[in-house]
C-alpha positions as CSV (number, residue, x, y, z in Angstrom):
1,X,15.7,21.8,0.7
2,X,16.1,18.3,-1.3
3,X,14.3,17.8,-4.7
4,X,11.7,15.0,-4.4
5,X,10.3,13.1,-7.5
6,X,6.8,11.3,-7.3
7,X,5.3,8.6,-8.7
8,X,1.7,8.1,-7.9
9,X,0.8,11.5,-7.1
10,X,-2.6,11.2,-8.5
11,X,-3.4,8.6,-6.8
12,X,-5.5,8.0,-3.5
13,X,-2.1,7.7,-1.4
14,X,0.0,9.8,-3.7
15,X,-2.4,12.9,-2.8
16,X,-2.0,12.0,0.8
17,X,1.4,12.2,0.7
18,X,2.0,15.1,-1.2
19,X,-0.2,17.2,0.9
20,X,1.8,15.5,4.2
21,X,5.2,16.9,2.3
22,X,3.9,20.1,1.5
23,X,2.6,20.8,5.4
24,X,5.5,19.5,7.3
25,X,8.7,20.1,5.0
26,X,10.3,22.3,2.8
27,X,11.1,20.3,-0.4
28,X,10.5,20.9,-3.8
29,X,8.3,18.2,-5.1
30,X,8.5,16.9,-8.8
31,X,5.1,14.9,-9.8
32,X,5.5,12.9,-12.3
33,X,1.9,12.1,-14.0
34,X,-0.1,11.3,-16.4
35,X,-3.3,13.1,-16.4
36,X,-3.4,16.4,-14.3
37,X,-7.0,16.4,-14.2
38,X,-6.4,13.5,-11.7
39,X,-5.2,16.2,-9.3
40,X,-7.2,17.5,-6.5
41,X,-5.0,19.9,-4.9
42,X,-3.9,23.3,-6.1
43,X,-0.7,22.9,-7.9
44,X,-0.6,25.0,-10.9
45,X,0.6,28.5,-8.7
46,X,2.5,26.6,-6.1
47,X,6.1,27.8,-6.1
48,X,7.1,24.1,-4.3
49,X,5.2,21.7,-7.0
50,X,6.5,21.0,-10.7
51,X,4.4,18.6,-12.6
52,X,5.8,16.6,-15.3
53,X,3.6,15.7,-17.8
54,X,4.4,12.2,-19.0
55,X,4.0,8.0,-18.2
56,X,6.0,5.5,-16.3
57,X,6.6,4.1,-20.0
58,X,8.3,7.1,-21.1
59,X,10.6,7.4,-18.3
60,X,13.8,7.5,-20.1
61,X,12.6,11.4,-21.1
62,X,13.5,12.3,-17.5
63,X,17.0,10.5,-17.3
64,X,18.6,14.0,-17.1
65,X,16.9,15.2,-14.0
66,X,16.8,12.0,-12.4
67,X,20.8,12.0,-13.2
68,X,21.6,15.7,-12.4
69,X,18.9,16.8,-9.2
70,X,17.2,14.4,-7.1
71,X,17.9,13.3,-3.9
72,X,14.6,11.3,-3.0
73,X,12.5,8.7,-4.7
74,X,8.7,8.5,-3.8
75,X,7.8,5.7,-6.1
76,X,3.9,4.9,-5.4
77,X,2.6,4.4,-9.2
78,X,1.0,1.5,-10.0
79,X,-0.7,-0.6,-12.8
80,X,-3.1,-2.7,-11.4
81,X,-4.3,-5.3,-14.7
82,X,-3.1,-6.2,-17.6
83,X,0.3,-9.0,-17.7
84,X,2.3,-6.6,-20.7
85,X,1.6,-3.4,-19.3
86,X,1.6,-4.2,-15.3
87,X,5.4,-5.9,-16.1
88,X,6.3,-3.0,-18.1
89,X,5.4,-0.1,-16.0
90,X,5.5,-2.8,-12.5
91,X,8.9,-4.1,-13.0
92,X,10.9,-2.6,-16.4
93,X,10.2,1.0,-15.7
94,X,10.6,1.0,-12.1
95,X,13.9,-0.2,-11.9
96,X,14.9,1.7,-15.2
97,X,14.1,4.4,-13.0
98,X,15.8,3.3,-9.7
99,X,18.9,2.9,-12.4
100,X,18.5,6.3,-14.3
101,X,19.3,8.1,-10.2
102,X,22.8,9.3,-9.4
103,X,24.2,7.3,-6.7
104,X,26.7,10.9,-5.7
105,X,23.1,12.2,-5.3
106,X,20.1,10.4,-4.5
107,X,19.8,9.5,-0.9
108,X,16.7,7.7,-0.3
109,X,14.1,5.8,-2.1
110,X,10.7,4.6,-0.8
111,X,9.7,2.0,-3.0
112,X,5.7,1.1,-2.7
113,X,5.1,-2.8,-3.0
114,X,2.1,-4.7,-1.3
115,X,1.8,-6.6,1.7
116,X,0.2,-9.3,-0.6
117,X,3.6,-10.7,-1.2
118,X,4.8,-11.5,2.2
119,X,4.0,-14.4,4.6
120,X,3.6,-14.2,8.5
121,X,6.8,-14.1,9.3
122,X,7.2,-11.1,6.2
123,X,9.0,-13.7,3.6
124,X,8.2,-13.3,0.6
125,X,5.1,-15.5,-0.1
126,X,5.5,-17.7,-2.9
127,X,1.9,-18.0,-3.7
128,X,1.4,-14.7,-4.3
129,X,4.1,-15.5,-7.4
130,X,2.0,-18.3,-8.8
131,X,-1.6,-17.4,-7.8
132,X,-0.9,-13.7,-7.8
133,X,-3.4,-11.0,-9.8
134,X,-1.2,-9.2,-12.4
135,X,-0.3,-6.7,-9.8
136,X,0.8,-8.9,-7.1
137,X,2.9,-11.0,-9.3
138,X,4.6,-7.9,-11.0
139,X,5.2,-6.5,-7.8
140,X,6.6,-10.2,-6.3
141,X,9.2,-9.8,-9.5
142,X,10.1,-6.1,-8.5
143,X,11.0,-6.6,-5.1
144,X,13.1,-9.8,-5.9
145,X,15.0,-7.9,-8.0
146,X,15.6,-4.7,-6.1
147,X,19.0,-6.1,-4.7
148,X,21.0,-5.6,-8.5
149,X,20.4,-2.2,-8.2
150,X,23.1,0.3,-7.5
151,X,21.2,1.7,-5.3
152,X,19.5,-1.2,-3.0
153,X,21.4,0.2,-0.3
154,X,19.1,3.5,-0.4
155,X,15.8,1.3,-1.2
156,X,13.0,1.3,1.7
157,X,10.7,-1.2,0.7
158,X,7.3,-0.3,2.0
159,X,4.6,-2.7,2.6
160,X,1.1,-1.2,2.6
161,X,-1.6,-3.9,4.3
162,X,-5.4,-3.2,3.1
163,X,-5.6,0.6,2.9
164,X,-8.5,3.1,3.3
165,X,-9.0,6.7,2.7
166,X,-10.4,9.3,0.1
167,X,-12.5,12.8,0.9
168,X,-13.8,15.6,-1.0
169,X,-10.3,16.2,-2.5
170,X,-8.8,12.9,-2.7
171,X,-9.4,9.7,-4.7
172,X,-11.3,7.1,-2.9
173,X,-9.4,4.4,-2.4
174,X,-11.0,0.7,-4.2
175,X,-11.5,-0.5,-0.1
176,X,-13.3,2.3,0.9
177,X,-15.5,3.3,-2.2
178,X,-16.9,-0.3,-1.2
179,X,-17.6,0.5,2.7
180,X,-21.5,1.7,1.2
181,X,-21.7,-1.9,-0.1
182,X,-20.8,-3.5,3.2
183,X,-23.3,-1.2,5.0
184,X,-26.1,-1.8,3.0
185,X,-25.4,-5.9,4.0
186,X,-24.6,-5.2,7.4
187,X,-28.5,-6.8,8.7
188,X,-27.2,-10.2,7.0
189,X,-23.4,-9.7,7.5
190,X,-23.6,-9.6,11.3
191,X,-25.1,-12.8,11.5
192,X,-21.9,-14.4,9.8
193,X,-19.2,-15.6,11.8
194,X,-15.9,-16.4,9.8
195,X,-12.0,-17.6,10.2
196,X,-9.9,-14.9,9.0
197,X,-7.5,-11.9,9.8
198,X,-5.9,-8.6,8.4
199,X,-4.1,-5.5,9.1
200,X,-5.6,-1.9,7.7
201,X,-4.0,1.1,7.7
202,X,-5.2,4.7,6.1
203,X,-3.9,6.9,3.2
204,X,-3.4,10.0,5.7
205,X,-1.3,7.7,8.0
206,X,1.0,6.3,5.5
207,X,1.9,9.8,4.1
208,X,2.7,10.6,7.6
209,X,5.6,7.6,8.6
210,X,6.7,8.3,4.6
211,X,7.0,11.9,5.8
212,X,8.9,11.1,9.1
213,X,11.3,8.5,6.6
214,X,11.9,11.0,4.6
215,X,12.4,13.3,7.3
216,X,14.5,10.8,9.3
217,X,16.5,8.4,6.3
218,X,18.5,6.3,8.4
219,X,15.5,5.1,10.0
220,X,16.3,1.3,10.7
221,X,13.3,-1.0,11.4
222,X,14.5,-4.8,10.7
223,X,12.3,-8.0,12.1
224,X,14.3,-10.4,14.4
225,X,13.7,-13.9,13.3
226,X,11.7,-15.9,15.4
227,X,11.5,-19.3,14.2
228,X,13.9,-22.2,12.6
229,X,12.3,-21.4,9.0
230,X,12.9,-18.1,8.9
231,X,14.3,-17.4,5.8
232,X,16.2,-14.0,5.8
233,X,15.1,-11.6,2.5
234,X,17.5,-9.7,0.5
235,X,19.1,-7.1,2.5
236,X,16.6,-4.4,1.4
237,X,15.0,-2.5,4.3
238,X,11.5,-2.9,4.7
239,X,8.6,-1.1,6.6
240,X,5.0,-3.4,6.7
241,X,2.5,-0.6,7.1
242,X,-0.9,-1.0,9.2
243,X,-2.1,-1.5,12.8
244,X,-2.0,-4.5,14.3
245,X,-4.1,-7.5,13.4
246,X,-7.9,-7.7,13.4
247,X,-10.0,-10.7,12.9
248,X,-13.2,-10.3,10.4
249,X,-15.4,-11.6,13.1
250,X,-14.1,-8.4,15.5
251,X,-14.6,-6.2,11.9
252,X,-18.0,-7.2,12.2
253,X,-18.6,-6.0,15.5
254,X,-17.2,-2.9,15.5
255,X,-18.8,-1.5,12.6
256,X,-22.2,-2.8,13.8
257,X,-21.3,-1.3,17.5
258,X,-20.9,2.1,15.2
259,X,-24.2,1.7,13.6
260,X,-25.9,0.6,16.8
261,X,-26.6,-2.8,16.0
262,X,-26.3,-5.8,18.4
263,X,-24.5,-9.1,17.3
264,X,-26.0,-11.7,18.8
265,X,-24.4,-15.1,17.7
266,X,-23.0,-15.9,14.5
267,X,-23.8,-18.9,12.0
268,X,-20.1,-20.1,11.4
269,X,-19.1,-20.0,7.9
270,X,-16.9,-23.2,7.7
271,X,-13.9,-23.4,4.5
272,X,-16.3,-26.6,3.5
273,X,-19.4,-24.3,3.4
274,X,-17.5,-21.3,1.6
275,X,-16.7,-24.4,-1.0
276,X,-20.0,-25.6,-1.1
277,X,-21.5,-21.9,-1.5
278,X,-19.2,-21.1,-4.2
279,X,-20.4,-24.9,-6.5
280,X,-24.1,-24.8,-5.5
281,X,-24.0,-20.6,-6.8
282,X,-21.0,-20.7,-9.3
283,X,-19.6,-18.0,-7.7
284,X,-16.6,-17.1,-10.3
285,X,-13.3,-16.7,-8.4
286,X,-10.0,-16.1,-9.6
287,X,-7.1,-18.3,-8.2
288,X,-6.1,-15.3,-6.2
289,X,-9.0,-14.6,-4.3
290,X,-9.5,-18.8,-4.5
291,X,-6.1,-18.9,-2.9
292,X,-6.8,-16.3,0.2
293,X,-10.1,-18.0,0.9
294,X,-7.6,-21.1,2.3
295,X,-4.8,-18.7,3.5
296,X,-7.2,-16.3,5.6
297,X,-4.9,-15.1,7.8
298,X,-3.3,-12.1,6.4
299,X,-1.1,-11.0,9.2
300,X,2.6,-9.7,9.4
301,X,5.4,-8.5,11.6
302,X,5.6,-5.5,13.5
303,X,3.2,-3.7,11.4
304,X,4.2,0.2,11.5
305,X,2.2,3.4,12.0
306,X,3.4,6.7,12.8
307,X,2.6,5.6,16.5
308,X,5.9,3.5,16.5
309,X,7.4,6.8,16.2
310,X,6.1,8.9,18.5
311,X,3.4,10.2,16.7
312,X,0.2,10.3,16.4
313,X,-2.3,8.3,14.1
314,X,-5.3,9.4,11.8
315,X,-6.7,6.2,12.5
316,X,-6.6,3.9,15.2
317,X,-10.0,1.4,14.7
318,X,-12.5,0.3,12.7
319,X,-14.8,2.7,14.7
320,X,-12.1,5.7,13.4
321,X,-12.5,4.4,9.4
322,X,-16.0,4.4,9.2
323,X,-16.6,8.0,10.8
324,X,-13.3,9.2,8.9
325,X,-15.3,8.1,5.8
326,X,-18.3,10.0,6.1
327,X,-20.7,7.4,7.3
């Protein structure tokens, strides 16, 4: 049995991945978080679960256990706005953290950054440094600096793409509390034809390849370079998580097959009409979202789900996301 401590738990993902540890290992899980009435799941009586009471800002309280016991790192907590406090708990906590663990002891960490800061060829995206939100750029800075660590050579940097999940006992996550939104617009929406592409990937499915990693730590899953500017990252292993890419115009279609309605033709919505839309309306956009209206194409490298290993995954389509979310 190894002693796991979490970051996140409360979280959308966190409760997925908890529940996932709980149902297929035998580890004793510390949680560290900040309001327990965030959690869904019974934890109180469970002899497997500790919960530590506290903030990523007050990490240093736990230097001792993080010293003396654990052998894993989950790290999944975030803070999503605010420059101070998403560079504080985004970058200065979490590697005081990866810093406070005993290299004689710790084994693993599975560090949770976002795909928003890699490119195509899963560089790091410059961009997403200078255009960033808050938490993009804080979690650029992170990753950059993960090689000083001690421990870089235990890191598993994992790369969630645009993820969904949430049900009666776990937090919704911000993409699919606004699936309602989309259905409500789907008459107009599927009359829209657009140039643009992403990877998804569900909560449940995430918890299970963290599982199998955690399961399986010297896991190797490394990209081959396949063009003359590939630029190799620091030697931090990485996993890109989400099925493979999916345009918006295929989106479309699929969630209108699952609702029955027919897509006839679609009125192109050219980058100089988007620009035009957004003057004529004064549609305020920050220069991150102004920035992926140009880039479009959010797409990566060997994108992992717990298919890759053999298993099998929550969610495969579009189709699978909308009836896994109630609809």
């Amino acid at each position: 049995m190894k002693k796991i401590f979490i970051t996140g738990a409360s979280g959308c993902i966190g409760h997925y991945i908890v529940e996932s540890l709980l149902q297929d290992t035998n580890h004793y899980l510390y949680l560290l978080v900040r309001n327990t009435d965030k959690l869904q799941f019974e934890w109180e009586n469970n002899p497997r679960i500790e919960v530590l009471s506290g903030n990523l800002k007050d990490i240093e309280e736990y230097s001792d256990l993080l010293l003396k016991e654990i052998n894993i790192a989950i790290l999944a907590a975030t803070s999503w706005g605010g420059t101070a406090e998403s560079y504080d708990i985004n970058v200065v906590k979490t590697l005081a953290l990866i810093d406070m663990l005993n290299p004689k002891i710790c084994e693993q960490i599975l560090y949770f950054s976002t795909a928003s800061i890699l490119d195509r060829n899963n560089n790091l995206l410059l961009p997403a440094s200078e255009f960033g939100t808050d938490y993009i750029r804080t979690k650029y800075q992170c990753f950059s600096q993960l090689l000083r660590s001690k421990l870089s050579d235990r890191i598993v940097a994992l790369f969630p793409t645009l993820v969904f999940g949430g049900d009666s006992n776990k937090p919704v996550s911000h993409l699919s509390s606004g699936l309602p939104e989309i259905v409500k617009w789907l008459n107009l929406i599927r009359w829209i034809k657009t140039d643009g592409s992403f990877h998804f990937v569900h909560g449940r499915d995430i918890a299970i390849v963290v599982t199998y990693l955690v399961e399986h730590p010297n896991t190797v899953i490394e990209e081959e370079p396949d063009d003359d500017n590939y630029q190799e990252l620091p030697s931090i292993k990485r996993v890109v998580l989400g099925n493979e890419a999916i345009t918006v115009n295929e989106t479309i279609a699929q969630i209108c097959g699952y609702f029955g309605k027919k897509v006839y033709f679609g009125i192109p919505l050219y980058p100089w009409l988007t620009n035009f839309l957004i003057k004529v309306f004064r549609i305020q956009m920050d220069s991150w979202s102004y920035f992926s209206l140009k880039y479009r194409h959010f797409t990566y490298k060997n994108p992992i789900t717990p298919a890759n290993f053999g298993l099998t995954n929550y969610v495969n389509t579009i189709k699978d996301i909308m009836k896994t979310s109630g609809f």
